[in-house]
N, CA, C and O of each residue as an XYZ file, in Angstrom:
288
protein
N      22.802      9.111    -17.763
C      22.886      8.496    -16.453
C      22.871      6.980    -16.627
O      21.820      6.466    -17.010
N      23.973      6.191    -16.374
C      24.160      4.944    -15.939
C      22.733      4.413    -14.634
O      22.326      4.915    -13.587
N      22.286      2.914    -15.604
C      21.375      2.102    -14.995
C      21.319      2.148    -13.358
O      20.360      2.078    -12.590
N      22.658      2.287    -13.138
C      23.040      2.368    -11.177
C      23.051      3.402    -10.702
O      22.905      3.670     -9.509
N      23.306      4.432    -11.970
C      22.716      6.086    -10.943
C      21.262      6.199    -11.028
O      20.687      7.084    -10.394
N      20.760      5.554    -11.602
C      19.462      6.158    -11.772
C      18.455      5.017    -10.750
O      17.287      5.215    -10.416
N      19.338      3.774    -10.389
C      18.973      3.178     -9.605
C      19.307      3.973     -7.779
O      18.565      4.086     -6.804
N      20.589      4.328     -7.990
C      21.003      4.823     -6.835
C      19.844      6.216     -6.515
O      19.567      6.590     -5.376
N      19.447      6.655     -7.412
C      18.686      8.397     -7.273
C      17.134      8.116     -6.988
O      16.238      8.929     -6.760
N      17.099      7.033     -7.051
C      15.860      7.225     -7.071
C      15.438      6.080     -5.518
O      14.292      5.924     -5.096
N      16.483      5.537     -5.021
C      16.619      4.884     -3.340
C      16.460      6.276     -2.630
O      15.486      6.511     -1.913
N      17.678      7.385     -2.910
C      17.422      8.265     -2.542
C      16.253      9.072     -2.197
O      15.977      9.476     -1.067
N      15.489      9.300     -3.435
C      14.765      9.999     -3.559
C      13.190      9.676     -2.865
O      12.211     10.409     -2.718
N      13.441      8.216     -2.515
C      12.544      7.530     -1.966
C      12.465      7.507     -0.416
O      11.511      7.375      0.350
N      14.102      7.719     -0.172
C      14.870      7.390      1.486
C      14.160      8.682      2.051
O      13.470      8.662      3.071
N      14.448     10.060      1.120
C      13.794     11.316      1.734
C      12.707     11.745      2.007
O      12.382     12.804      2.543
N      11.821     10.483      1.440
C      10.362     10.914      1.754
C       9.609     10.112      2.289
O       8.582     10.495      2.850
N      10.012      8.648      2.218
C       9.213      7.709      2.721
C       8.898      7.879      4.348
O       8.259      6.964      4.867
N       9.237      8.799      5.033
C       9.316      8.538      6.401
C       7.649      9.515      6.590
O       6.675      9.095      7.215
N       7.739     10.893      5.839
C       6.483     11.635      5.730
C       5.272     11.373      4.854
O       4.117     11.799      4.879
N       5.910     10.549      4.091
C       4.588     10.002      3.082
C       3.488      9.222      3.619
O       2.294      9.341      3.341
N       4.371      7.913      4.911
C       3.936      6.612      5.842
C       2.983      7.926      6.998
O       1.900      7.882      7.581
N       4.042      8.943      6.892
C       2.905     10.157      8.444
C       1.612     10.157      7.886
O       0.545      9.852      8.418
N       1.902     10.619      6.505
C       1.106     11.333      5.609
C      -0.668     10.948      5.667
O      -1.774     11.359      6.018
N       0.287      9.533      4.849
C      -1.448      8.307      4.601
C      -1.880      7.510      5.908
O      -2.835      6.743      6.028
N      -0.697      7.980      7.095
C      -1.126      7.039      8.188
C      -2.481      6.747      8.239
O      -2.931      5.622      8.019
N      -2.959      7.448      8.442
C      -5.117      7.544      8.959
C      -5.628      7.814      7.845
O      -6.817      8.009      8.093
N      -5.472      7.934      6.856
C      -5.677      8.029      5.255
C      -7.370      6.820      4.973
O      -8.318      6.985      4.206
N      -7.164      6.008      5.702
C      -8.379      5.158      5.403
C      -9.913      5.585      6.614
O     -11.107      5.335      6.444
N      -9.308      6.194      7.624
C      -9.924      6.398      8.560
C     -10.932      7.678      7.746
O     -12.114      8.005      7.856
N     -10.223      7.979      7.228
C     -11.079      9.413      5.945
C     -11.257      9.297      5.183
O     -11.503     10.336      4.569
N     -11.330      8.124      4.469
C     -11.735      7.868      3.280
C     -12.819      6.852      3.142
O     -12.593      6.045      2.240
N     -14.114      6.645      3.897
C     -14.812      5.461      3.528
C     -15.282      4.502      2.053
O     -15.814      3.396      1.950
N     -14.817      5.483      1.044
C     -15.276      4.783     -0.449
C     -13.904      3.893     -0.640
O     -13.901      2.907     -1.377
N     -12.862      4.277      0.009
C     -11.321      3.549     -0.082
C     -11.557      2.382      0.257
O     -11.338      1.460     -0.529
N     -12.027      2.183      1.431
C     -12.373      1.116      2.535
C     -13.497     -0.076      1.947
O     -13.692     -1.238      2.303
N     -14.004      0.604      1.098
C     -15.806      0.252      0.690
C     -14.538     -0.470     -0.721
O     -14.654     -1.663     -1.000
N     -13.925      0.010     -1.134
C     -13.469     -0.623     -2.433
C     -12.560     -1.874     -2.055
O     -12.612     -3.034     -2.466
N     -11.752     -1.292     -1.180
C     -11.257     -2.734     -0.163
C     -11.727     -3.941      0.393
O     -11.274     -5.047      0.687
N     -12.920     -3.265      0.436
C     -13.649     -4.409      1.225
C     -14.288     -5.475      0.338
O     -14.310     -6.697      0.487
N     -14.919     -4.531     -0.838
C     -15.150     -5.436     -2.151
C     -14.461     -6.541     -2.848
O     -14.846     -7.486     -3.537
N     -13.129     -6.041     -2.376
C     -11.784     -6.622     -3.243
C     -11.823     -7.802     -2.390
O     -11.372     -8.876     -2.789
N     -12.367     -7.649     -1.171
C     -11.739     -8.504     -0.029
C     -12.964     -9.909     -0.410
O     -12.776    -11.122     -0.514
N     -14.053     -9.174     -0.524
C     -15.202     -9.858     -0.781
C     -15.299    -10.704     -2.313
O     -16.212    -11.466     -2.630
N     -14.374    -10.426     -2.960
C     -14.116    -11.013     -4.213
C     -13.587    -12.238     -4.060
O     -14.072    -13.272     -4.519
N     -12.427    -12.128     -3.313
C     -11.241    -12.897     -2.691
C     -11.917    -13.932     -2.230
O     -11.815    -14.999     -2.834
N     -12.687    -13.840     -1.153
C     -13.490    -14.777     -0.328
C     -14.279    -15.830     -1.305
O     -14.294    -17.060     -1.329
N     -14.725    -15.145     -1.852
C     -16.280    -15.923     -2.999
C     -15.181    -16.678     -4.209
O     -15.625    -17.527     -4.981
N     -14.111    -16.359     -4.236
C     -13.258    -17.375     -5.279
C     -12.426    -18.688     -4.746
O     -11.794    -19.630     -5.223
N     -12.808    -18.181     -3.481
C     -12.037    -19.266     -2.288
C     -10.991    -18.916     -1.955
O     -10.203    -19.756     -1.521
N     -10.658    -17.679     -2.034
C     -10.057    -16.995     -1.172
C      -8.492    -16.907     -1.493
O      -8.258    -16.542     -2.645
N      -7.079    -17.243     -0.477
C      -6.095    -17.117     -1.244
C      -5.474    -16.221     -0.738
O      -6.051    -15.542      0.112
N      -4.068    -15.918     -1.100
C      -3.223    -14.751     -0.525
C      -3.329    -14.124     -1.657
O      -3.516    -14.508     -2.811
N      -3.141    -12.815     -1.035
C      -3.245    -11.574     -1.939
C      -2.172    -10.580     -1.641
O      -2.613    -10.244     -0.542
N      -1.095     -9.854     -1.786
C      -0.086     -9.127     -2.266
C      -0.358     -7.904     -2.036
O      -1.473     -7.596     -2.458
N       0.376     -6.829     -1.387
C       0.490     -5.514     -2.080
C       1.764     -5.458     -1.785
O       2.124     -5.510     -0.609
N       2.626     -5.346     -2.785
C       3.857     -5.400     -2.887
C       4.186     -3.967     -3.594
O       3.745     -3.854     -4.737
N       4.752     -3.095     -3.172
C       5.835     -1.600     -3.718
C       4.787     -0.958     -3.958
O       4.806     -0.136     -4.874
N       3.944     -1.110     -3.412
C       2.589      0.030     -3.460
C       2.446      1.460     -2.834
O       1.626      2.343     -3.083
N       3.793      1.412     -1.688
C       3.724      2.534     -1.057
C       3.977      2.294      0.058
O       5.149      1.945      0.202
N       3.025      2.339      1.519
C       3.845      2.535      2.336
C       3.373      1.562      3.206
O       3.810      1.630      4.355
N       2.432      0.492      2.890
C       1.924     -0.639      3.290
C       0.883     -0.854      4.069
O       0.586     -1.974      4.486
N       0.287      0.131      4.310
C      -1.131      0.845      4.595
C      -2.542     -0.190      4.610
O      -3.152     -0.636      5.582
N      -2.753     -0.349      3.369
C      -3.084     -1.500      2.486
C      -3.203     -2.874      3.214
O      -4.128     -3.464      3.772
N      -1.919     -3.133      2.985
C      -1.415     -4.592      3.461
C      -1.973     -4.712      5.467
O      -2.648     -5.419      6.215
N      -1.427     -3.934      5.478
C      -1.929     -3.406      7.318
C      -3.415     -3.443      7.388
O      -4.051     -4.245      8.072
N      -3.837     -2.666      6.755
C      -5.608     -2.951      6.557
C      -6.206     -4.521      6.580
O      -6.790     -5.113      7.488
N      -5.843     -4.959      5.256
C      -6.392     -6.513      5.207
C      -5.359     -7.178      6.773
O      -5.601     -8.306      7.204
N      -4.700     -6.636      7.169
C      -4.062     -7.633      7.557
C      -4.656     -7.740      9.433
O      -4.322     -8.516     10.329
N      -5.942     -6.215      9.403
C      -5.959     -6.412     10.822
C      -7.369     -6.985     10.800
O      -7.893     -7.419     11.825
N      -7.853     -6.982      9.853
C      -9.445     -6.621      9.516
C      -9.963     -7.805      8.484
O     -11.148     -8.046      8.256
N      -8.958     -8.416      7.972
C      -9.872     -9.138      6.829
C      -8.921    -10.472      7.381
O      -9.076    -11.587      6.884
């Protein structure tokens, strides 16, 4: 398989699921308090170094990023 099919198969393969994966983990933090507790640490790291932008880039379905982004 050529670099561009395997680039092309795997957009695909991403196109078919990303819509149930985002259902999936929607509330994913709402059930997970040690998730949240590790987040929050991270967040608390951030702060005490003086802080700074922080990234979650191709991590999934941006969950994450949405979190810090309503809350921290």
């Amino acid at each position: 398989m050529s670099v561009k099919g395997w680039l092309a198969d795997t957009r695909t393969s991403y196109d078919t699921v990303a819509d149930s994966y985002a259902d999936l983990l929607r509330n994913f933090l709402d059930e997970t308090p040690y998730e949240r507790a590790a987040l929050a640490l991270f967040a608390g790291f951030v702060q005490a170094a003086g802080g700074g932008p922080v990234v979650d880039v191709g991590c999934g379905s941006g969950r994450i990023t949405a979190y810090y982004g309503s809350r921290h």
